[in-house]
C-alpha positions as CSV (number, residue, x, y, z in Angstrom):
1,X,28.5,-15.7,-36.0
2,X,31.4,-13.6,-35.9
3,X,30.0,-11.7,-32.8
4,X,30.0,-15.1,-30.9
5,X,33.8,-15.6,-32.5
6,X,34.8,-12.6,-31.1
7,X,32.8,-12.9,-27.6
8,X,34.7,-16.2,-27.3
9,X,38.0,-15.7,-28.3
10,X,38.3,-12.9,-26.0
11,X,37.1,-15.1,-23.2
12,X,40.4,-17.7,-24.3
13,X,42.9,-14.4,-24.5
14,X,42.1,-13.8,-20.9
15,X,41.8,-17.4,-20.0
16,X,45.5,-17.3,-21.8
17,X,46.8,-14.4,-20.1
18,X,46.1,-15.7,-16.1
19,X,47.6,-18.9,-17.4
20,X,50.1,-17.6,-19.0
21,X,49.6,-19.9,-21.9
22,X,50.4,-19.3,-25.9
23,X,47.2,-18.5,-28.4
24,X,48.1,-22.3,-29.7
25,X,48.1,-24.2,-26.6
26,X,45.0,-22.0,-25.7
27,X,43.6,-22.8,-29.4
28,X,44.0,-27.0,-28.3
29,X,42.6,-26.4,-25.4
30,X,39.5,-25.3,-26.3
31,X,39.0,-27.6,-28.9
32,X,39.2,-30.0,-26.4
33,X,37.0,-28.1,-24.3
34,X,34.6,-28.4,-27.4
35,X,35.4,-31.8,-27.9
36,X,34.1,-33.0,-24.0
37,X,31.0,-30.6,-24.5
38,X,29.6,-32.4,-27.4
39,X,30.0,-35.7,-25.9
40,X,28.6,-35.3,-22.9
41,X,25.9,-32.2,-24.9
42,X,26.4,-29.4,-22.8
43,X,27.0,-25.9,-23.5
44,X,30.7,-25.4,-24.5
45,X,30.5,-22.3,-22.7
46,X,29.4,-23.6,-19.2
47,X,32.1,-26.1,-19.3
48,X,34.6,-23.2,-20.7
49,X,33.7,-21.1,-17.7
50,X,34.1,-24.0,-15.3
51,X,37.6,-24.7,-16.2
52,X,38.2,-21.1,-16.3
53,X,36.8,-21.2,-12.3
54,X,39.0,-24.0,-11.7
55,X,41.7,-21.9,-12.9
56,X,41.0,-18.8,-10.5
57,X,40.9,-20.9,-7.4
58,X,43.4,-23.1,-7.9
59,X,46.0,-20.8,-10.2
60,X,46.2,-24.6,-12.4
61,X,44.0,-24.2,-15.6
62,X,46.1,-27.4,-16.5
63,X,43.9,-29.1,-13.2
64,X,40.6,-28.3,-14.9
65,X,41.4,-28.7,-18.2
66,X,42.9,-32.4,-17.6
67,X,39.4,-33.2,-15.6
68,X,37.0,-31.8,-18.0
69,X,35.5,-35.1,-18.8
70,X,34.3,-35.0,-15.3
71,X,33.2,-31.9,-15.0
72,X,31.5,-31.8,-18.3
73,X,29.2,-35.0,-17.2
74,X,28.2,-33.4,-13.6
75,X,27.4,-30.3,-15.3
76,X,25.0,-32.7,-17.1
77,X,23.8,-34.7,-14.1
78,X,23.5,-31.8,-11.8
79,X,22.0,-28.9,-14.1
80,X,24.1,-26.6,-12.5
81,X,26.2,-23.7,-13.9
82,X,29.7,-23.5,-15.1
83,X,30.8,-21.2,-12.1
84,X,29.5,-23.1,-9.6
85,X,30.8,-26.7,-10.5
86,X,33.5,-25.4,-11.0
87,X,34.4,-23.6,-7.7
88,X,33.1,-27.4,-6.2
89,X,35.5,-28.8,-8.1
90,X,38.3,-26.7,-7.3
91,X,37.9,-28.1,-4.0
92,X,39.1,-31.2,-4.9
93,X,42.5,-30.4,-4.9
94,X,42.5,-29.1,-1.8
95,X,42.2,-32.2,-0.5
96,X,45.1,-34.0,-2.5
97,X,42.2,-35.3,-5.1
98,X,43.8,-34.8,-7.9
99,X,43.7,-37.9,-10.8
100,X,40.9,-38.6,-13.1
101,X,39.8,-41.8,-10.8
102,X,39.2,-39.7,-7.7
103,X,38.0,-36.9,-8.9
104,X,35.1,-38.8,-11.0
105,X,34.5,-41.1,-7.4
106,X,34.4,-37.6,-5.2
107,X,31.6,-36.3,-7.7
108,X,29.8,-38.9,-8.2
109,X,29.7,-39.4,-4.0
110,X,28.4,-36.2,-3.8
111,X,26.1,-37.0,-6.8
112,X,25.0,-40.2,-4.9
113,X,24.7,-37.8,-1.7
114,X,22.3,-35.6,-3.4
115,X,19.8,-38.2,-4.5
116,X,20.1,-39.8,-1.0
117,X,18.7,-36.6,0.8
118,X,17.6,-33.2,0.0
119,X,21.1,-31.1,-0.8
120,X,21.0,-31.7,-4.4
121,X,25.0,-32.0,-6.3
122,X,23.5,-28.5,-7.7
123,X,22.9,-26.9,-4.6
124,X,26.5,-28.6,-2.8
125,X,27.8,-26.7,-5.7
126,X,26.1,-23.4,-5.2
127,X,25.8,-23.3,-1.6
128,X,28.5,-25.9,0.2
129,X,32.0,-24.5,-1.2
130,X,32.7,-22.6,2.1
131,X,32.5,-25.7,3.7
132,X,34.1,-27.8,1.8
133,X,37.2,-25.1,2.0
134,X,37.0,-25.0,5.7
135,X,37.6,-28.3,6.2
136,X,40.1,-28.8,4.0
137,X,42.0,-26.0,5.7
138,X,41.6,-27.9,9.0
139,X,43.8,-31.2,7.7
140,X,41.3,-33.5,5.8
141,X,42.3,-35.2,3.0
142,X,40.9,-38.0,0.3
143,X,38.2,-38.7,-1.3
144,X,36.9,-39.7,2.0
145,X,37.2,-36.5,3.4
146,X,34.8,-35.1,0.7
147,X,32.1,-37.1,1.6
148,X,32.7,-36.3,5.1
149,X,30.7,-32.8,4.0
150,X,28.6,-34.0,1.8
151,X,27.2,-36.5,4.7
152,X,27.0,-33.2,7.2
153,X,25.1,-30.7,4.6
154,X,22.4,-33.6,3.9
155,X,22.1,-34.2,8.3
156,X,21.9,-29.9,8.1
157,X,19.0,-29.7,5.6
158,X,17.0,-32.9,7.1
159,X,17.4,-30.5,10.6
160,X,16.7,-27.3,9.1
161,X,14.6,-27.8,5.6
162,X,16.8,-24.9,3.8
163,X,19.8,-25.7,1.7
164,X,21.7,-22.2,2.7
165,X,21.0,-22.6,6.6
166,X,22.3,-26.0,6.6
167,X,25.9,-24.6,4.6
168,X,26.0,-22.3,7.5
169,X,25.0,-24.8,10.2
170,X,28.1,-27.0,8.6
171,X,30.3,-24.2,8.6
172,X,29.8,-23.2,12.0
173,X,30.3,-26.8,13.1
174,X,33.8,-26.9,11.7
175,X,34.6,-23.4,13.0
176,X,33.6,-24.2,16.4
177,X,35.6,-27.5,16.5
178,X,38.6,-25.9,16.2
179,X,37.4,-23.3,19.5
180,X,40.1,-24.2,21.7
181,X,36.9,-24.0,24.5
182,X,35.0,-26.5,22.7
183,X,38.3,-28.5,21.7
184,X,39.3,-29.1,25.6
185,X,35.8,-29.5,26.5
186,X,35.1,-32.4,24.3
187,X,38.2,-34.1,25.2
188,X,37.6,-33.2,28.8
189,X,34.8,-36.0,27.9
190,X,36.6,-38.1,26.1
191,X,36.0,-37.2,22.6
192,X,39.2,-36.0,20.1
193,X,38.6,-33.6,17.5
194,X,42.3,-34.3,16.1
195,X,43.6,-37.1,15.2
196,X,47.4,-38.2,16.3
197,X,48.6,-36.9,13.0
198,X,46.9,-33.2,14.3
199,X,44.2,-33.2,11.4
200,X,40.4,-33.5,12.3
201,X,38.8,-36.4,12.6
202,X,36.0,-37.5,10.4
203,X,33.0,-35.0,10.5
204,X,30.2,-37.4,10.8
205,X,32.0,-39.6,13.6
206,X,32.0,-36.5,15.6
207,X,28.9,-35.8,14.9
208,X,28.2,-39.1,16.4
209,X,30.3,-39.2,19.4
210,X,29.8,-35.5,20.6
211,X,25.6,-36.2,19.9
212,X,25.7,-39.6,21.8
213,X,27.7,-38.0,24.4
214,X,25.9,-34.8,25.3
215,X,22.4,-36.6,24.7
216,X,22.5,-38.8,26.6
217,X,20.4,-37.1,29.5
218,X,17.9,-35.9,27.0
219,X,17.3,-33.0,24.6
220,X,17.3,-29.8,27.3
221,X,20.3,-30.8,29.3
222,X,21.8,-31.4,26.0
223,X,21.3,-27.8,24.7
224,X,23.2,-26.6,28.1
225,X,25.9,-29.4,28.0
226,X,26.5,-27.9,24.5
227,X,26.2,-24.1,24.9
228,X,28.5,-24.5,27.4
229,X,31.1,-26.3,25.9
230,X,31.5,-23.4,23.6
231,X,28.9,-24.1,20.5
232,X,26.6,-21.6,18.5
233,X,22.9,-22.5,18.2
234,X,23.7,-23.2,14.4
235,X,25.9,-26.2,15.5
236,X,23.9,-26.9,18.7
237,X,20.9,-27.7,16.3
238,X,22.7,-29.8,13.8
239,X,24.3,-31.9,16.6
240,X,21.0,-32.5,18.6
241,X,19.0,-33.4,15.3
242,X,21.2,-36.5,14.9
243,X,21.4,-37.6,18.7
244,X,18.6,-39.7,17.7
245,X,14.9,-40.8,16.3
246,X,15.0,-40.6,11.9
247,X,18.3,-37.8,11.9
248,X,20.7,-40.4,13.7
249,X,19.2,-43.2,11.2
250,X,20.2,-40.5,8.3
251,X,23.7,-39.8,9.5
252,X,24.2,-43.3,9.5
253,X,22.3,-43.8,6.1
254,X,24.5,-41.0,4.2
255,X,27.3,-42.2,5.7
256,X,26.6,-45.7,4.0
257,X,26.7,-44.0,0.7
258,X,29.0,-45.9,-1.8
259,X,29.8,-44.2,-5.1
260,X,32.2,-45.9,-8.1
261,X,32.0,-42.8,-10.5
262,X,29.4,-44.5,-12.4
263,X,26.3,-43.0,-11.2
264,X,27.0,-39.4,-12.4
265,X,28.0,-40.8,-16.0
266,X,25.1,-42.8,-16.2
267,X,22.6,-39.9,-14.8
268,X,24.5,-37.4,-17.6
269,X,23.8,-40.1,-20.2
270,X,20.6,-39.8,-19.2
271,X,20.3,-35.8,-19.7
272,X,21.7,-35.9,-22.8
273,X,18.8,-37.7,-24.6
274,X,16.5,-34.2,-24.0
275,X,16.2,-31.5,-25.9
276,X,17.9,-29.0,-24.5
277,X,20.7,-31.3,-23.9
278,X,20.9,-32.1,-28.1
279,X,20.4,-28.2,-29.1
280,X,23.7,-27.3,-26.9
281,X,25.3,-30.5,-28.8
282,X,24.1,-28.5,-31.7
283,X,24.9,-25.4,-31.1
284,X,28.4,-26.3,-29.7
285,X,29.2,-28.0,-32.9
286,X,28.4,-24.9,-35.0
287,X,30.5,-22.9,-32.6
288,X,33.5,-25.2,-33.4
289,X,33.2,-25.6,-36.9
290,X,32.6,-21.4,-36.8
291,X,35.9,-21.5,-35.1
292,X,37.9,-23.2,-37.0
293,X,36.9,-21.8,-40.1
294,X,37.0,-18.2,-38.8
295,X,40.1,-18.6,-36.8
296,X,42.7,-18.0,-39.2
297,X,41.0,-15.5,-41.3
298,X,39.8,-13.6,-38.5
299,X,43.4,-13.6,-37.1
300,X,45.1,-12.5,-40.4
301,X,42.7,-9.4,-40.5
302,X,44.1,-8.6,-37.0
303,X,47.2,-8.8,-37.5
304,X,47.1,-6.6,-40.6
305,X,45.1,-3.8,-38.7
306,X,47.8,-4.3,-36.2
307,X,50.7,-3.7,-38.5
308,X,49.1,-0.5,-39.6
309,X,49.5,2.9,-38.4
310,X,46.5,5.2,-36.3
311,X,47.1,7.5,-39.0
312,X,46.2,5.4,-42.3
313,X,43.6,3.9,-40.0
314,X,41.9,7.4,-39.4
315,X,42.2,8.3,-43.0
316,X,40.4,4.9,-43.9
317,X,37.5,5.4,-40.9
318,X,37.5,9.3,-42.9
319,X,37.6,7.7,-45.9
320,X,34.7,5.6,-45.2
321,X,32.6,7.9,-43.4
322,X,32.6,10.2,-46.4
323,X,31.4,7.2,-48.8
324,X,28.6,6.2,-46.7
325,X,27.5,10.2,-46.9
326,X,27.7,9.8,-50.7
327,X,26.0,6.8,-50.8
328,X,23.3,7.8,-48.2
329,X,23.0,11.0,-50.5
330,X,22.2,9.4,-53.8
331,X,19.3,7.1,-52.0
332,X,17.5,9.9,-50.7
333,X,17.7,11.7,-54.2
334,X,16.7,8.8,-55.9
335,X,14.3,7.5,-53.8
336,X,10.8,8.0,-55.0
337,X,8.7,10.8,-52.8
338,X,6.1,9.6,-50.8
């Protein structure tokens, strides 16, 4: 028990110290922390190390800690890791999704997403952060905006049937959108990448437009139309998989995908009732009454090693160290021969 005190009250020092936060608003946020874990049963120190994620990205612990009771229930829907959801979630305020409302709605999209095709929340999480970065960095905002990636990783998996090809086949697609080649190509035929306010458009409407456009003499000239516009074979294969037949009904399937933040609740409602779900409830409990009790005494023993001297401390280890020689002495002489 007090090993695990220690383990984790290191962890909130450091947390502290990036933050720049006191040991008592630290202390109340963890309790929170504790508090959204055992609600939502999951382990208090997944959901302390995806705050602590949130935090690293974003340099606003305050972000994470404020949302926890979103990203304590899509740890629980998704079965991912701390880290991961996390990093996802730091995403968010790239795009100006910030409040409770949207961030819940963006999740549970992606949640929605997930269940729709074959890029699971857990694997957008672990695998589709990159993307979700690059296109923020090109201009696109909202809640919207999210699901503009989510649509494009579940079109990417459908055309390549592996979760990390399809992140790269995304990526690649927003990097070669912004190829000034590709961008005066496309608008050469008619097609915008930017919008009038400069941002990019919505990722699945290009995907759309630039598909229609450069399919429409069939699936070889296409390949040459798009190679030589500027695109990689990554992006050429993601666009020509939804030009038409079951990838263009997906595209236009995912993009259909409604989401009201309820799904993801319900679905972590629905986790909690196993087992594994009610032994972290358990065992976070423990760990915060452990806490509470320890705290203070732990931290008055601290602070009265810190107030003494390395010397008196060396003559206590010296101290000890000839007791336990004693001690150790009398047992063998009493103990009885074999």
């Amino acid at each position: 028990m007090l090993r695990d005190f220690a383990a984790t009250d290191r962890r909130i020092t450091r947390m502290g110290l990036a933050a720049e936060k006191t040991k008592k608003e630290m202390s109340e946020m963890f309790s929170g922390i504790q508090d959204a874990a055992i609600k939502f049963r999951v382990d208090d120190s997944e959901l302390t190390g995806a705050i602590e994620k949130v935090g690293t990205v974003t340099g606003d612990i305050d972000f994470g800690n404020r949302n926890r009771e979103i990203i304590a229930p899509s740890l629980a829907a998704s079965g991912s890791d701390g880290e991961s959801i996390g990093a996802l979630f730091a995403q968010f305020q790239k795009f100006n999704v910030t409040d409770e409302k949207d961030t819940l709605k963006a999740m549970d999209t992606l949640n929605q997403l997930g269940k729709e095709g074959a890029f699971e929340l857990k694997d957008i999480a672990e695998r589709g952060v990159k993307a979700f970065s690059m296109y923020a960095a090109a201009g696109a905002t909202g809640v919207k905006a999210i699901k503009d990636v989510g649509v494009a990783l579940e079109s990417a998996v459908d055309a390549t049937g592996d979760t990390t090809t399809a992140s790269t086949a995304v990526e690649n697609l927003i990097r070669d959108l912004q190829l000034p080649k590709v961008v005066k190509e496309l608008r050469r035929n008619g097609i915008n990448v930017f919008g009038k306010d400069g941002k990019m458009r919505s990722l699945p409407t290009l995907m759309e437009e630039i598909a229609k456009k450069s399919g429409s003499k069939g699936a070889e000239t296409q390949s040459a139309r798009l190679l030589g516009a500027g695109f990689n074979q990554d992006s050429i294969l993601l666009l020509s998989s939804v030009t038409s037949g079951k990838g263009a009904e997906n595209l236009k399937r995912y993009n259909g995908v409604v989401a009201n933040g309820q799904g993801i609740l319900k679905d972590a409602a629905y986790a909690a009732k196993d087992f594994t779900s009610s032994m972290s409830a358990l065992n976070t409990t423990w760990h915060q009454f452990a806490n509470g009790n320890l705290a203070e005494p732990v931290q008055e023993l601290a602070d009265a090693i810190n107030s003494v001297n390395q010397k008196t401390v060396q003559n206590w280890l010296e101290t000890g160290k000839n007791i336990a020689i004693a001690v150790g002495g009398v047992i063998a002489l009493v103990k009885p021969s074999s």
